[in-house]
C-alpha positions in Angstrom: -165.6 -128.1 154.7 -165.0 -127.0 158.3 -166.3 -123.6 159.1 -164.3 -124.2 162.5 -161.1 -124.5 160.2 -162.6 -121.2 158.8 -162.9 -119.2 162.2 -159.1 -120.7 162.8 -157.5 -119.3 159.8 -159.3 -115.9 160.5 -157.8 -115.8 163.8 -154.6 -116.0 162.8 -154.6 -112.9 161.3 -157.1 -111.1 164.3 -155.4 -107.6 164.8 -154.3 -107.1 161.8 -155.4 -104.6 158.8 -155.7 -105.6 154.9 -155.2 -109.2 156.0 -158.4 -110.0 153.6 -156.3 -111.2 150.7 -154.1 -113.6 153.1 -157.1 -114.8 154.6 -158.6 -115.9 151.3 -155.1 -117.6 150.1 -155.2 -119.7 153.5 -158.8 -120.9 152.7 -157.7 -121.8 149.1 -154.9 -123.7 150.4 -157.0 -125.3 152.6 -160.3 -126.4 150.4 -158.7 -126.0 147.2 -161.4 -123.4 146.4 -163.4 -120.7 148.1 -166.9 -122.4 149.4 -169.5 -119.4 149.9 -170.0 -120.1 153.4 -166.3 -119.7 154.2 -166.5 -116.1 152.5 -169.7 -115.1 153.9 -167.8 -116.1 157.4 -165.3 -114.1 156.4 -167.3 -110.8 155.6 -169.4 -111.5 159.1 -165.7 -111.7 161.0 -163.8 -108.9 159.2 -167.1 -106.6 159.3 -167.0 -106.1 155.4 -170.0 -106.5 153.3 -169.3 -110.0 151.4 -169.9 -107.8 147.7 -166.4 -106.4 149.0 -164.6 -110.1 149.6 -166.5 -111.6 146.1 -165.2 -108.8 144.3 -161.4 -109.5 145.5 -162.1 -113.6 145.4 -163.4 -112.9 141.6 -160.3 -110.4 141.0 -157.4 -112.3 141.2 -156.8 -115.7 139.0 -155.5 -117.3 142.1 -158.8 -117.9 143.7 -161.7 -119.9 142.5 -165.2 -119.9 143.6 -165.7 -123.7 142.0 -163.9 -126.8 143.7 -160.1 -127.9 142.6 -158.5 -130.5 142.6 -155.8 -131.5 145.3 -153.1 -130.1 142.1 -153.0 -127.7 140.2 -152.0 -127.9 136.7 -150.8 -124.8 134.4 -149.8 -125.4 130.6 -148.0 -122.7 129.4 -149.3 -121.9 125.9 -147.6 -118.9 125.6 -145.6 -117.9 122.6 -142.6 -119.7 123.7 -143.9 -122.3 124.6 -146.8 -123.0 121.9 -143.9 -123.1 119.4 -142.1 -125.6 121.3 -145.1 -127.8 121.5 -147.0 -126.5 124.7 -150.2 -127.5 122.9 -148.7 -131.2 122.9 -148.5 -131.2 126.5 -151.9 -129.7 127.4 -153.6 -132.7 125.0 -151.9 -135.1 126.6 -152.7 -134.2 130.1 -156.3 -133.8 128.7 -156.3 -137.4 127.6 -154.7 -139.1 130.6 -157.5 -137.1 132.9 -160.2 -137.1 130.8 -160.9 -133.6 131.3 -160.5 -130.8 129.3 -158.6 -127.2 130.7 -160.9 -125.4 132.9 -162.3 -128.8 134.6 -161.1 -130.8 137.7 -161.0 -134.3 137.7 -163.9 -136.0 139.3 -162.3 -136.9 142.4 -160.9 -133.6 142.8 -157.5 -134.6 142.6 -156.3 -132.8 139.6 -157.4 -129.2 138.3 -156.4 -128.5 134.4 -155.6 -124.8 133.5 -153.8 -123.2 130.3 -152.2 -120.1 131.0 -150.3 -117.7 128.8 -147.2 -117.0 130.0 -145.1 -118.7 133.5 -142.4 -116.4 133.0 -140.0 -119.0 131.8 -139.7 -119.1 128.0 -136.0 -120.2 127.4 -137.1 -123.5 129.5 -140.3 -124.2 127.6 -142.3 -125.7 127.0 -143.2 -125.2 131.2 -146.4 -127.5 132.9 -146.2 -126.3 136.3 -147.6 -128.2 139.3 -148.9 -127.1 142.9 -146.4 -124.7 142.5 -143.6 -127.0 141.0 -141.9 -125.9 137.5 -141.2 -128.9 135.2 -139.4 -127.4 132.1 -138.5 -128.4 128.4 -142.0 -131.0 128.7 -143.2 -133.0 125.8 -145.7 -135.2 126.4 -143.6 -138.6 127.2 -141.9 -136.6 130.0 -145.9 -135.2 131.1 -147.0 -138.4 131.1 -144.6 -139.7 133.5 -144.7 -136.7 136.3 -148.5 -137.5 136.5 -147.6 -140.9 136.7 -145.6 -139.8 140.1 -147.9 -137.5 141.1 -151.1 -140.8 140.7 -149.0 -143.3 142.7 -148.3 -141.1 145.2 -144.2 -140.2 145.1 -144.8 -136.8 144.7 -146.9 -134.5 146.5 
């Protein structure tokens, strides 16, 4: 962690008001996660008490306060999905990693997450990572996107 990289991505947004949000995604981006000293930097720059930027970086799903990996995975286990065979998916993924949802992987490469609903149901069962929507999954077709993602052709 660079708190140089930290006093760059605040100074991109120097002038500007309610820029504490976009200022917290860039540092996610960045370290995958939200170090302490990066928010405390942020409070101290912005002039905000850092009980103000904890409360916004506990708020919102999108920010974590732990480490993640380099990808983030989401198994929809909604209702379209679980009846599909969502579950399916998120056991597999669980097996290949060795962790279960909630964890990262030890070298911080992947982070595992179940979620409840990705807004797709008639393409379900969804497993969406970094960002990138894979639809109608089972766990033959999971198995091989991580397999792309591992060697390096994607991402």
């Amino acid at each position: 962690m660079s708190l140089e990289k930290t006093c760059e991505i605040i100074e991109r947004y120097k002038d500007e008001r309610g820029v504490l949000i976009a200022i917290l995604q860039d540092l996610q981006e960045e370290y995958h996660y939200l170090p302490r000293e990066t928010l405390e930097q942020v409070a101290a720059r912005l002039g905000i008490p850092l009980s103000q930027v904890l409360r916004v970086a506990t708020f919102y799903k999108a920010f974590s306060l732990k480490p993640r990996g380099k990808y983030l995975i989401n198994v929809c286990l909604g209702t379209a999905c679980h009846v599909r065979g969502g579950i399916h998916n998120l056991e597999k993924l669980q097996s290949d990693l060795g962790i279960q949802a909630g964890e990262t992987t030890p070298d911080r490469t992947f982070s595992l997450e179940q979620v409840y609903c990705l807004g797709g149901c008639a393409l379900g069962p969804l497993v969406v990572i970094s960002g990138k929507y894979y639809s109608k999954m089972n766990p033959l077709k999971v198995e091989a996107v991580l397999r792309e993602y591992i060697s390096g052709q994607i991402g």
